[in-house]
C-alpha positions in Angstrom: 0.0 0.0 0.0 2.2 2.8 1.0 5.6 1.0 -0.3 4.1 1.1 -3.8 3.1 4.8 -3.5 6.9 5.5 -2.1 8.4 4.1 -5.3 6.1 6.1 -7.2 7.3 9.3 -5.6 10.7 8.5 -6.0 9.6 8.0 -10.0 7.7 11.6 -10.1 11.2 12.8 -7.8 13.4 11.8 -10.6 11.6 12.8 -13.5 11.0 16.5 -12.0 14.4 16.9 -11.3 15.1 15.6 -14.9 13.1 17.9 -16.4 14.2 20.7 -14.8 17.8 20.3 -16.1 16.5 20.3 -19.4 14.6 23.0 -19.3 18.0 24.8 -17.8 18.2 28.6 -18.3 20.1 30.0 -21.4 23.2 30.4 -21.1 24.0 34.7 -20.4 26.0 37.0 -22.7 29.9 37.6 -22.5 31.0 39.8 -19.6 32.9 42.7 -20.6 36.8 42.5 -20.4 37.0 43.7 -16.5 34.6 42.3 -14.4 35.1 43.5 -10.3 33.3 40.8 -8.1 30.6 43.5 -7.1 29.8 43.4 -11.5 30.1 39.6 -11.1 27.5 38.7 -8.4 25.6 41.6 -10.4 24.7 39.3 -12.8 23.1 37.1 -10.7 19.2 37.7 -10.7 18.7 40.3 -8.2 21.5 43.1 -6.5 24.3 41.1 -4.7 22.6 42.8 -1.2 19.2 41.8 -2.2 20.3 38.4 -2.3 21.9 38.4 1.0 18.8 39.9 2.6 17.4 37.5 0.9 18.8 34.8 2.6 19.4 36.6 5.8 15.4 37.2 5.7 14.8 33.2 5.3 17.3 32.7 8.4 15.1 34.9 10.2 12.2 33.3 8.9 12.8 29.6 9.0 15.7 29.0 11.3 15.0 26.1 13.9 17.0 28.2 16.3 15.2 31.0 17.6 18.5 32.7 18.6 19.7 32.3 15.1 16.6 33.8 13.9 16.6 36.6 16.4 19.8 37.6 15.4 18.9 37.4 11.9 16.1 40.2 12.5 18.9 42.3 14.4 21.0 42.5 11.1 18.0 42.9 8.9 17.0 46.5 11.1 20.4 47.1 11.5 21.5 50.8 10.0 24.8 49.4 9.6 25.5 49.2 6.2 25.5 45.8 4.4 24.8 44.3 7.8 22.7 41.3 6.1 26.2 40.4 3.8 28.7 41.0 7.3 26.2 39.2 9.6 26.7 35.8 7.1 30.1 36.2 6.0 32.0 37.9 9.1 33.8 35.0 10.6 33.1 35.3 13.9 30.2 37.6 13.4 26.6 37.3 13.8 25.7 34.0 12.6 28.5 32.7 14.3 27.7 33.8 17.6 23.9 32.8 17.1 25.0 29.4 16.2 27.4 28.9 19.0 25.0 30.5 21.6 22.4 28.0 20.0 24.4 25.2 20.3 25.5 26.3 24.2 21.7 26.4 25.0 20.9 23.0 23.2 23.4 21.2 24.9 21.7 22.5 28.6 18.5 21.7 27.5 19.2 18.0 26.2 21.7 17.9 29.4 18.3 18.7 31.9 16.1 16.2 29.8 18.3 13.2 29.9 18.0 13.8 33.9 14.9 13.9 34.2 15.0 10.6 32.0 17.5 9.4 34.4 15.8 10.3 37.7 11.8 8.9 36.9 10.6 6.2 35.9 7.1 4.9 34.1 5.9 3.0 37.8 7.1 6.7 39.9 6.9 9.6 37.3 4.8 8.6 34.8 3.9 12.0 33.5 7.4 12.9 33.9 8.9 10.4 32.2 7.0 9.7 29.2 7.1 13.8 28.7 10.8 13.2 29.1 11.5 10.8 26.7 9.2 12.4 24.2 11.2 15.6 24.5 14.4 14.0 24.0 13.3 12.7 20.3 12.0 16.5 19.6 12.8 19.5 18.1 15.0 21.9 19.3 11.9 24.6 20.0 10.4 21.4 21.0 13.5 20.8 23.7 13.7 24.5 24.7 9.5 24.6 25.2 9.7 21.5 27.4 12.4 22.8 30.0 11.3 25.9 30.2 7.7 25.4 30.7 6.9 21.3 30.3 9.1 19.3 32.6 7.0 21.9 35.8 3.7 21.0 34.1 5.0 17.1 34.0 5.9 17.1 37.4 3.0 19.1 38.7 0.8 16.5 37.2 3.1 13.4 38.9 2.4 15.4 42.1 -1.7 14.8 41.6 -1.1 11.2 41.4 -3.1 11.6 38.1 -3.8 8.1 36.2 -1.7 7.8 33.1 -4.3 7.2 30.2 -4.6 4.2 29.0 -3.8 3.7 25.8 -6.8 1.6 23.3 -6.4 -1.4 21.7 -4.2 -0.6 18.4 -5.6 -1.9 14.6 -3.9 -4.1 12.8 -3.7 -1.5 10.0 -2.3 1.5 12.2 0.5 -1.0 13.0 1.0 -2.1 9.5 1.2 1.5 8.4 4.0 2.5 11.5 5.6 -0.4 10.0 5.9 1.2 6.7 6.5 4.1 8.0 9.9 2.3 9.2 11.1 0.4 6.3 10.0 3.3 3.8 9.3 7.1 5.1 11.5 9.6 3.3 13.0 11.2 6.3 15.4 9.5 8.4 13.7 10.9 11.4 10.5 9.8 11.2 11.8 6.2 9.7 13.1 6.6 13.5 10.7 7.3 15.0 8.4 4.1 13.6 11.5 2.3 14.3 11.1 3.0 17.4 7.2 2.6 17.8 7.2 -1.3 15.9 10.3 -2.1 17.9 8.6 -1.1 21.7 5.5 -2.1 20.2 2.7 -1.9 22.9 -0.4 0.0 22.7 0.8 3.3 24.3 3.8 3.5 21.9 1.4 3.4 18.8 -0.9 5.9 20.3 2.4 7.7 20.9 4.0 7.4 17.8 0.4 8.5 15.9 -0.4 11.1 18.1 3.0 13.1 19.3 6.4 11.7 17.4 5.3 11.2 13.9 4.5 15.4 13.7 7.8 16.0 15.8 9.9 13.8 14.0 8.6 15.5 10.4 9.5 18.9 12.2 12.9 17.1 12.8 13.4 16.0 9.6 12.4 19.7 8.0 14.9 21.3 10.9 17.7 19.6 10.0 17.4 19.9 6.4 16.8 23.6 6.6 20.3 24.0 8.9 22.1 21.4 6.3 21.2 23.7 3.8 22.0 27.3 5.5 25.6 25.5 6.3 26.5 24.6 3.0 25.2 27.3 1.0 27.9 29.8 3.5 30.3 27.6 2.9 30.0 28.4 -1.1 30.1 31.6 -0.7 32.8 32.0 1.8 34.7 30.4 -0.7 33.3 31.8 -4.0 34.3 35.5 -2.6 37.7 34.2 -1.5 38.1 33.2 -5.5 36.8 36.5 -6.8 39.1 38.5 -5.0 42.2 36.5 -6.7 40.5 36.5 -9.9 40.1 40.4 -9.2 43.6 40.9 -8.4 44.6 38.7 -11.3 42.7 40.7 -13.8 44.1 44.3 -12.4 47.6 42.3 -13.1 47.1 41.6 -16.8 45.7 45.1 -17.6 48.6 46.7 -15.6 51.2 44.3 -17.1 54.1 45.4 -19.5 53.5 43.9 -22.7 56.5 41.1 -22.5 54.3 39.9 -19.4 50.9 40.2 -21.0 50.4 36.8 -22.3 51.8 35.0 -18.9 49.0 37.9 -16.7 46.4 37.2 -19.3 46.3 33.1 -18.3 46.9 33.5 -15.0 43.6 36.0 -14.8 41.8 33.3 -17.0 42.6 30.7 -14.9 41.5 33.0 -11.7 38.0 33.2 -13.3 37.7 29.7 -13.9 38.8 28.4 -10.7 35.6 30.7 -9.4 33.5 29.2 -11.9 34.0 25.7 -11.7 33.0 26.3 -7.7 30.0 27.9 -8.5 29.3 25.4 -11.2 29.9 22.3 -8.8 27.3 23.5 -6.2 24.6 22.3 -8.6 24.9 18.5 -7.3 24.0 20.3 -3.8 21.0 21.9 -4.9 19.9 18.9 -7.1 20.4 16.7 -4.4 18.2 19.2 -2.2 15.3 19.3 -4.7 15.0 15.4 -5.2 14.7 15.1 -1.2 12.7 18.1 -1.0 10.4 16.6 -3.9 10.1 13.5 -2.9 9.0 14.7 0.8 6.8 17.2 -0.2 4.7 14.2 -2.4 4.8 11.9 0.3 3.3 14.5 2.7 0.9 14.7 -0.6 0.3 10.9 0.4 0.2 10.6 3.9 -3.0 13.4 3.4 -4.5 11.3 1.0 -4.5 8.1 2.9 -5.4 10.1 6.3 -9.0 11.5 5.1 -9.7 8.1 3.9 -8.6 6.2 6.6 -11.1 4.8 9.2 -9.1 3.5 11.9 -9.1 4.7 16.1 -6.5 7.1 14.9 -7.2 10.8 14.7 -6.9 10.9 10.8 -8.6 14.5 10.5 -5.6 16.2 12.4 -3.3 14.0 10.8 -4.2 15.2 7.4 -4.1 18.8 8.5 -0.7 18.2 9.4 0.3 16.4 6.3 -0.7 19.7 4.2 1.1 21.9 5.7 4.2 19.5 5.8 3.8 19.0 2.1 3.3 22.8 1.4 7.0 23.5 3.7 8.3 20.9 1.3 7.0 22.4 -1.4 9.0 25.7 0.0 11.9 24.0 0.1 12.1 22.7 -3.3 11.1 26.2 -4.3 14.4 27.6 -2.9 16.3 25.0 -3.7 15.5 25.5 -7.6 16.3 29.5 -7.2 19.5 28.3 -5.8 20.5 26.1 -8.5 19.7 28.9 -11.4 21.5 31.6 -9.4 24.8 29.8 -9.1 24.4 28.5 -12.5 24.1 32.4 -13.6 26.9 33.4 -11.2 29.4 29.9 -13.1 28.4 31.6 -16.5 29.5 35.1 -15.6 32.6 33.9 -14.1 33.1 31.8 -17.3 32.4 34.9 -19.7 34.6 37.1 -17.9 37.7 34.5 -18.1 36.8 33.8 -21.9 36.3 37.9 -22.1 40.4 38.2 -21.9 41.7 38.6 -25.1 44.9 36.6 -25.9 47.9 39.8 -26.1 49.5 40.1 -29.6 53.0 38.5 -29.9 55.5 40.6 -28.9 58.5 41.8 -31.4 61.0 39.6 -29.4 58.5 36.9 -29.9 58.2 37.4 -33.4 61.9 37.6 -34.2 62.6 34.4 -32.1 59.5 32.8 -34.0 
């Protein structure tokens, strides 16, 4: 049932991504003869700074860390100018500092939950622990929400002496479907997840898996693809800026060069150019590689709606499709991204191309010609 409609996605995946490469943008007209690295990332589709908002703007937007993303707003108010460009760039600046501060306040908050794991148990602390153990597969707003607010509300209900619900009788269908779930779900966190629920396998861990981890673990699996993706699209720049500057300097060299050294400035300038295009043009597996995942997620969100508001099992199927929906439609936001991605670094690999191809060979010198 749902194995057949996984390899059907995978199909679709391919064949989009397929498409889309030939259907690829034209390629874009020579650059002139002196191209700076401000004219180069120019010719991208938008202003250099626009694009950096840009991205600063879906940091701020989408980043699983809120103190990432508050800092992200901070640089997008800022009057500072280009404060979007230093606050991605800057080693040691403000992305940096959010990351690090995130990854300080992570640590605490994973630190607190395995205690509390430690120091309940299901017989003691029921509340505690299952809340405990829930958090620990979760998010990181998930984490942060659940020590700051959820471990006082668990314990506070422990204190009551409150019965622990009893979980129903499971159908044989929900379980076949968790099983699925774990031998085929396109995300390795929700694959873990059902792992997790067919491995424990009573009744409360299906009720679990249905009604808490399979919607944190999809929030897992979109969090970690998002900060994947942030990480290595810096990393191209860092290093795609690091290249214009030498193929800057290289090109000032061949214009200022005396004509016995023209021909020697002129290749190494080419060869500057090139060196910047051929990393610009080898981030494409990156973002092809993030459109097939992104497409093939965002259809099997597709399907898990179109099973859900079918499906008439114990299982609360209406919420479940809700949830699929808007999975899907954050997938579909992905790939989105991921396809303006691709076509702006295949525009910014063509103009660094054009403007190496845009040096003109120097004439042979007279000493040249005599030897000759």
């Amino acid at each position: 049932m749902f194995r057949a409609r996984t390899r059907t996605i995978a199909f679709l995946a391919a064949s989009t991504v397929a498409s889309a490469l030939l259907t690829g943008a034209c390629p874009a007209a020579a650059a002139p003869a002196t191209l700076t690295a401000a004219a180069l990332t120019a010719a991208g589709p938008s202003d250099p700074t626009d694009r950096y908002r840009t991205s600063v703007r879906r940091i701020a937007d989408l980043d699983p860390r809120w103190e990432v993303q508050t800092a992200a707003w901070s640089a997008l108010v800022s009057d500072v100018p280009n404060a979007a460009r230093l606050f991605l760039i800057i080693p040691g600046g403000g992305y940096d500092l959010a990351r690090i501060r995130a990854s300080k306040n992570a640590a605490r908050n994973d630190l607190l939950i395995s205690r509390a794991i430690a120091t309940s148990t299901p017989a003691t602390s029921p509340f505690v622990h299952l809340t405990a153990v829930r958090a620990s597969y979760g998010t990181l707003a998930e984490k942060d929400r659940y020590v700051r607010t959820g471990l006082k509300e668990a314990q506070d209900l422990d204190a009551k002496h409150s019965p622990v619900e009893q979980a129903k009788q499971q159908a044989l269908l929900d379980r076949e479907y968790v099983a699925d779930l774990a031998a085929n779900a396109s995300g390795p966190w929700v694959r873990a997840a059902a792992q997790r629920a067919t491995k424990l396998g009573t009744d409360a861990d299906i009720v679990e898996f249905f009604k808490y981890s399979w919607a944190s673990a999809a929030d897992c699996d979109l969090q970690a693809y998002r900060m994947d993706l942030t990480e290595q699209e810096l990393r191209y720049r860092n290093e795609l800026d690091k290249l214009i500057v030498v193929a800057e300097q290289a090109q000032l060299a061949f214009e200022g060069a005396a004509e016995a050294a023209k021909a020697k400035a002129a290749e190494e300038a080419r060869s500057a150019w090139n060196s910047a295009a051929d990393v610009a043009a080898a981030t494409q597996a990156t973002w092809l590689a993030s459109e097939q995942l992104a497409t093939s997620q965002a259809q099997m969100w597709a399907s898990v709606h179109d099973f859900a508001v079918n499906a008439a099992t114990q299982q609360d199927w209406p919420a479940i499709a809700t949830r699929a929906t808007a999975t899907s439609d954050a997938w579909a936001g992905e790939l989105a991204w991921a396809q303006e991605q691709q076509q702006q670094w295949t525009e910014l690999a063509e103009a660094a191309r054009a403007s190496a191809n845009a040096i003109p060979t120097p004439a042979p010198t007279p000493t040249e010609t005599a030897g000759a």
